[in-house]
C-alpha positions in Angstrom: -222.9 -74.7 -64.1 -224.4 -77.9 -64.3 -227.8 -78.5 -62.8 -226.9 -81.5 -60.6 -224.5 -79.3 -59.1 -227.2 -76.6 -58.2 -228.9 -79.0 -56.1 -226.0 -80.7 -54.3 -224.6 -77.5 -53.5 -227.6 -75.9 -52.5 -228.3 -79.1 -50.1 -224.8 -78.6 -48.6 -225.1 -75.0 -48.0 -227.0 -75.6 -44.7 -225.1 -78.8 -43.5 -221.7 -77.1 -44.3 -222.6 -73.3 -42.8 -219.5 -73.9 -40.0 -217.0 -74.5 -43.0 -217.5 -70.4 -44.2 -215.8 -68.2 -41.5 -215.5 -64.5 -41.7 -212.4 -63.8 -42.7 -212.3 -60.3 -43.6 -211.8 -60.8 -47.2 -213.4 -57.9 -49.4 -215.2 -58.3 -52.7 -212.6 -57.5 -55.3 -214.8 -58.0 -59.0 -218.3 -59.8 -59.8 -219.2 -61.8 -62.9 -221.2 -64.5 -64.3 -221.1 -68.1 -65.4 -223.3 -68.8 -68.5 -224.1 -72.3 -70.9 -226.2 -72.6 -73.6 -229.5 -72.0 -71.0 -228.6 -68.2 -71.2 -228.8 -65.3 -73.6 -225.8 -64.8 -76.1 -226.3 -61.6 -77.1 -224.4 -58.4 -76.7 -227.8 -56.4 -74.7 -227.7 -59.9 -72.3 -224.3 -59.6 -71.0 -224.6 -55.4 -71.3 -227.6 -56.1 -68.5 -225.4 -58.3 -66.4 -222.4 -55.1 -66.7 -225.4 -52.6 -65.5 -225.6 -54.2 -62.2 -221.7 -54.7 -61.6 -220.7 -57.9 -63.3 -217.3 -57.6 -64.9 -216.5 -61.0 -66.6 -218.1 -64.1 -67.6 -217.2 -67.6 -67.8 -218.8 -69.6 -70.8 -219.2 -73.3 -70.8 -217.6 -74.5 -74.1 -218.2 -78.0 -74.1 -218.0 -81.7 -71.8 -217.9 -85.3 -72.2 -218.6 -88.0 -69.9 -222.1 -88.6 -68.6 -224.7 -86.5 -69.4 -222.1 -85.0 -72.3 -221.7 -87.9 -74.1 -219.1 -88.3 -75.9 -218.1 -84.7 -76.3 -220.7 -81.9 -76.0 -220.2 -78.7 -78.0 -222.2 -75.7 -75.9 -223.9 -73.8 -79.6 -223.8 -70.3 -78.4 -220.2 -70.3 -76.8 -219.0 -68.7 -79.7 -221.2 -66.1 -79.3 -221.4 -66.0 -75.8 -217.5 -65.1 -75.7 -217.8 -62.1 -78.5 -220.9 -60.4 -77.2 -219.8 -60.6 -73.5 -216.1 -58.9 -74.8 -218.0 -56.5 -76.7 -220.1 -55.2 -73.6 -216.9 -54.9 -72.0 -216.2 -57.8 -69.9 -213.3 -60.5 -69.6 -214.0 -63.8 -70.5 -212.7 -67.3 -69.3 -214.1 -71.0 -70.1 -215.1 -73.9 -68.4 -215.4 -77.6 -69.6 -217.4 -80.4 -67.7 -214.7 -83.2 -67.2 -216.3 -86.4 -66.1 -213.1 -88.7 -66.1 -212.8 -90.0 -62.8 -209.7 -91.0 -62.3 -208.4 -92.0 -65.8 -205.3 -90.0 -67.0 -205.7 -91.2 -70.3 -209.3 -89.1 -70.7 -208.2 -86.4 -68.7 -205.7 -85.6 -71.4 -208.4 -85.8 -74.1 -210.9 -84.1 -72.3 -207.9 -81.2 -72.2 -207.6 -82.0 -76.0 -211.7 -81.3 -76.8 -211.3 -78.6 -74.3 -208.3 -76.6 -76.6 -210.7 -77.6 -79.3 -213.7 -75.6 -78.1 -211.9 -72.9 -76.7 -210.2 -72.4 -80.2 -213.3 -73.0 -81.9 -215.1 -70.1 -79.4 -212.6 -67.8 -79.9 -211.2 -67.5 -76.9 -207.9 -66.1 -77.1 -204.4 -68.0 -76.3 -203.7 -66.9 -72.6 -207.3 -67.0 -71.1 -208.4 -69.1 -68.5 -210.1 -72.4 -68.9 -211.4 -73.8 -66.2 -212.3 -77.6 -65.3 -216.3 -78.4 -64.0 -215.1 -81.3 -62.1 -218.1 -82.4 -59.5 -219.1 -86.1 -60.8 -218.1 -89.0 -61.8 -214.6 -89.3 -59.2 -212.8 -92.2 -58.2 -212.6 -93.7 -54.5 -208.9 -92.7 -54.4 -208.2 -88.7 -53.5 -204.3 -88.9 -55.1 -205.1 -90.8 -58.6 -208.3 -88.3 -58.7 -205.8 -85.3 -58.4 -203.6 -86.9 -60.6 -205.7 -86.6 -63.6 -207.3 -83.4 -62.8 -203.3 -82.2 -62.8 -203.3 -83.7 -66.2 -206.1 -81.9 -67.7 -204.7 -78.8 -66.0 -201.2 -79.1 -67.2 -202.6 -80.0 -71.1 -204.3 -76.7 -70.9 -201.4 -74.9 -69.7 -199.1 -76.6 -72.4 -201.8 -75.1 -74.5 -201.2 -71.8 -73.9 -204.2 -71.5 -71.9 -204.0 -70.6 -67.8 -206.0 -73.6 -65.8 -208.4 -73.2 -63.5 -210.2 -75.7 -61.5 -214.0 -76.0 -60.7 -215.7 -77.6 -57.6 -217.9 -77.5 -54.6 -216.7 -77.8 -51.2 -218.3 -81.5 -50.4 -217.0 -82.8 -53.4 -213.5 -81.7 -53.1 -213.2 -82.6 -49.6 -214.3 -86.1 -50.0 -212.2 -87.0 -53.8 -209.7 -84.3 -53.9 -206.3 -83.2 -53.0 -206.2 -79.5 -53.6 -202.5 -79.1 -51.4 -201.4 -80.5 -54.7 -203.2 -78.8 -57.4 -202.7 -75.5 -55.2 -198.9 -76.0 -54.8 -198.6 -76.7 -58.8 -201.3 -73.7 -59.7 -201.4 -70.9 -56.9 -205.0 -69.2 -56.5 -206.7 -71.0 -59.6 -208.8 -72.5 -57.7 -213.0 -71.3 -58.5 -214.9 -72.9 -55.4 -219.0 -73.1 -55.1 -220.8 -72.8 -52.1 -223.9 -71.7 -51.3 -225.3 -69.6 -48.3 -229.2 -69.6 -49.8 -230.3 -70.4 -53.1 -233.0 -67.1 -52.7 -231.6 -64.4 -55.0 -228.2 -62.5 -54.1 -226.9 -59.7 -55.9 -223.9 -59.2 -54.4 -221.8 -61.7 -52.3 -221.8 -61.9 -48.7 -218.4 -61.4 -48.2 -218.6 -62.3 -44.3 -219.6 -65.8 -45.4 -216.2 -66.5 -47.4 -215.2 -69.9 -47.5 -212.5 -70.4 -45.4 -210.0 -72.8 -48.2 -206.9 -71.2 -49.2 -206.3 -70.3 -53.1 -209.5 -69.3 -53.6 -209.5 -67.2 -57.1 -213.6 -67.1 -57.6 -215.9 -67.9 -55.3 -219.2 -69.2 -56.4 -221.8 -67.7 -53.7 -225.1 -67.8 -55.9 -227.3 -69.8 -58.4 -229.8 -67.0 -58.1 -227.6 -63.5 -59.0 -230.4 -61.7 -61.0 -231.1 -65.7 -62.7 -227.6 -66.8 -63.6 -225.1 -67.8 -61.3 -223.0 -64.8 -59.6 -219.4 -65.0 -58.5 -217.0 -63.6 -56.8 -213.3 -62.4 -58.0 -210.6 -61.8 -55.0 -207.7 -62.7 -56.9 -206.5 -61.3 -59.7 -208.6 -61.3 -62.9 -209.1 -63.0 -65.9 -206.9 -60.8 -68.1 -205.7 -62.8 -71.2 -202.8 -60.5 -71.7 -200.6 -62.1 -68.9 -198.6 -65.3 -70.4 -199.8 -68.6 -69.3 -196.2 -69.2 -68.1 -196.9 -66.9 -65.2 -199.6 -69.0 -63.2 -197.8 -72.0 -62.8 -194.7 -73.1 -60.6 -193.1 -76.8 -60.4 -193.6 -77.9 -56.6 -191.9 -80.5 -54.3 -193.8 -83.5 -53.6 -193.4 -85.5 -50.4 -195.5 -87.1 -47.6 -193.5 -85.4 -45.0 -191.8 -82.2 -44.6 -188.4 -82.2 -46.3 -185.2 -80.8 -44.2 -182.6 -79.2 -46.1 -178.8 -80.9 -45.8 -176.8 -79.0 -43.9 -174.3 -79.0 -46.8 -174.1 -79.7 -50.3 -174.8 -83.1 -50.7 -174.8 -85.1 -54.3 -176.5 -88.6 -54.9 -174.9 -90.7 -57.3 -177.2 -93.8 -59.6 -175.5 -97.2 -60.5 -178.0 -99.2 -61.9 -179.8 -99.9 -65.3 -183.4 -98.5 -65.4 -186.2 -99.4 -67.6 -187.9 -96.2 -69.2 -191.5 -97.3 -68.3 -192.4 -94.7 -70.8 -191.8 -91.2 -72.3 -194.2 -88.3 -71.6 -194.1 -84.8 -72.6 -194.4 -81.4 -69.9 -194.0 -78.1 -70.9 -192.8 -79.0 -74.3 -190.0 -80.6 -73.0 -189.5 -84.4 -72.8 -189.4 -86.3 -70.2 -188.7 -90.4 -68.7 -190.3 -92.1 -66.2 -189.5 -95.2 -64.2 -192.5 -96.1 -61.9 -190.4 -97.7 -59.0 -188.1 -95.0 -58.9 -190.6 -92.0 -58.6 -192.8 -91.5 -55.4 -196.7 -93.1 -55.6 -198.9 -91.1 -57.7 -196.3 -90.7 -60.3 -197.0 -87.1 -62.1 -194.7 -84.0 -62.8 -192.7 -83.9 -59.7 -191.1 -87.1 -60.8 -190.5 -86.7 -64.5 -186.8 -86.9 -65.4 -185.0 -84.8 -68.1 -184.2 -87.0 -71.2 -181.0 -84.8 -71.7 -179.8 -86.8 -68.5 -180.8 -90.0 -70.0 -177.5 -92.1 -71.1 -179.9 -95.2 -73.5 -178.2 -98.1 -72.7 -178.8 -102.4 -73.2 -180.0 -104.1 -70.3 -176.2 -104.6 -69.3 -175.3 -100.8 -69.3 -173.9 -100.7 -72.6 -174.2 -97.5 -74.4 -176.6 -97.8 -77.6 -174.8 -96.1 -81.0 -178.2 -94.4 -81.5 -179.4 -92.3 -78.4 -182.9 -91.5 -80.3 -185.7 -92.6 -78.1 -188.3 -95.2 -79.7 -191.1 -93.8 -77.8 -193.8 -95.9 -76.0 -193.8 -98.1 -78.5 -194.0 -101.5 -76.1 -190.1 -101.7 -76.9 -188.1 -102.0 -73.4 -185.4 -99.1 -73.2 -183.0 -98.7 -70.9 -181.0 -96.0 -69.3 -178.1 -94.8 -66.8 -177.9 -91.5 -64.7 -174.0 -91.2 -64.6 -173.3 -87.8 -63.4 -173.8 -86.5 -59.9 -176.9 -84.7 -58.7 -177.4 -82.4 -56.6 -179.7 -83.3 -53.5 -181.9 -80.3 -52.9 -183.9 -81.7 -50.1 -184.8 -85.7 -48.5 -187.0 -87.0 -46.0 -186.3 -90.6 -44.9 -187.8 -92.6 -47.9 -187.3 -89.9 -50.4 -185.2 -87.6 -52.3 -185.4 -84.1 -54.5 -182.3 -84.1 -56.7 -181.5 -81.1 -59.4 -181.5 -82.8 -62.6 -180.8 -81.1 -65.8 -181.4 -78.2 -63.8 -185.5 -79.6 -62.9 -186.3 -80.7 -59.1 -186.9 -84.3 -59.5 -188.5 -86.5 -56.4 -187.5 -89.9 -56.3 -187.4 -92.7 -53.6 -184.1 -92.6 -51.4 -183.3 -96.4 -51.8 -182.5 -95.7 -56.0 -179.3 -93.2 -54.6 -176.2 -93.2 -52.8 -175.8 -89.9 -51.0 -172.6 -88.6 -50.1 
């Protein structure tokens, strides 16, 4: 990874020794995480397989900071072919220094795709985001673009992973959320010595939940070793599989006790249109719960377009963030899957869809 990360992590290793418990977790598969410092041919990566390494992770590009505008990593190309050819799986990782911006997270995803294809890594492998500077004070608008880069990749056809060291995600991110929307894609660093380790000491897992790789070296025979204990990096699973559409809420939802249906009777400004899965969505910021993402896009096949009185436009064709105010109605009922005092998840179009309580009348 990258080599400001080597020294913060390997700083934190001896202030954050009471963060790794034993947990009896067993080593599962090792591999390796190369850039364009390492060997690219087939005789490197066949070295790495001799002593028990079964995948590697090539860095295929960045942008922001030291990247530049977009940094292209020369030998990912073949990096990728020589490491399949020695008989390993293969995954790549892209340095994302966007802070907090949604906007560059989604074109960091775009130069991601870009490399990846460019590489020749296959449709359905994982790419993984290096995210470990350049973050914004606020946890939730951090995890928000980090959940866009993730969810461009996975619109992609590509499975997301997402890259950090302990310090750094405890003090700028909220993995709750990007482990509820992408279950054990998590690939975590964290250091017990930076003296060379050539296998993981498994009694000195770190004790976060999701964990899909665990980072434990930045001296495994030179290059950094890792750590497998969930799953693999098989590209012949769909990307569809990884990922689920969570509830959002700042307290724990309760069920109704029966069927309830909430009902709209206003006119709502589409603050814009934004695509998710291949499917198209509408958001209106008041009505969906602070940090707008995912959770509360709404279906535009509920969408009745409207004037700004309620009457029903001739042409229901979207005009598409193009600075033109559009309205709409929700005129059927909804189903009210589950509500806390402020807010509600209602079935829409057949999606779960949070939105504040005070937009509905419940019944």
């Amino acid at each position: 990874m990258n080599k400001l990360k080597r020294t913060a992590v390997a700083l934190f290793g001896a202030v954050a020794f009471f963060v790794a418990v034993a947990t009896g977790v067993s080593a599962n598969t090792n591999g390796i995480d190369v850039a364009s410092y390492q060997g690219d041919s087939q005789q490197y990566f066949s070295s790495f397989k001799q002593v028990g390494d079964q995948f590697t992770i090539v860095k295929l590009g960045g942008r922001g900071g030291g990247e530049g505008a977009h940094y292209t990593n020369p030998k990912a190309y073949n990096q990728i072919q020589n490491a399949d050819r020695a008989g390993m799986q293969t995954a790549g990782y892209f340095w994302g220094e966007f802070g907090d911006s949604v906007n560059e997270a989604s074109y960091h995803a775009q130069l991601a795709v870009q490399d990846a294809q460019n590489a020749g890594l296959a449709k359905g492998s994982y790419i993984a985001l290096d995210y470990e500077a350049g973050a914004g004070a606020n946890k939730a608008n951090n995890t928000t673009a980090i959940l866009t880069f993730m969810n461009a990749i996975y619109a992609a056809g590509y499975k997301p992973m997402f890259y950090s060291y302990t310090s750094y995600v405890n003090s700028y991110v909220d993995l709750i959320r990007i482990n509820a929307r992408y279950p054990n894609a998590l690939w975590l660093a964290w250091y017990l010595t930076t003296a060379h380790q050539a296998t993981p000491p498994m009694q000195y897992f770190p004790n976060y939940s999701n964990v899909k790789i665990w980072q434990y070296a930045d001296n495994h025979y030179g290059v950094d070793g890792n750590v497998m204990v969930n799953g693999s990096l098989d590209n012949a699973k769909p990307a569809e599989q990884v990922a689920a559409k969570p509830s959002q809420s700042t307290t724990t939802p309760t069920k109704p006790s029966k069927t309830q249906y909430a009902t709209f009777s206003g006119v709502y400004v589409a603050d814009y249109w934004t695509t998710w899965n291949n499917k198209i969505y509408g958001v209106n910021n008041d009505m969906g719960i602070p940090v707008i993402d995912y959770n509360n896009y709404m279906p535009i096949s509920a969408f009745t377009l409207t004037d700004r009185y309620g009457h029903k436009l001739s042409n229901q064709t979207i005009k598409g963030n193009n600075g033109q105010m559009e309205y709409f109605t929700l005129n059927g009922k909804y189903k009210v899957l589950s509500q806390t005092a402020t807010a509600v998840k209602v079935q829409i179009s057949g999606e779960p869809v949070w939105m504040m309580k005070s937009f509905t009348t419940i019944k």
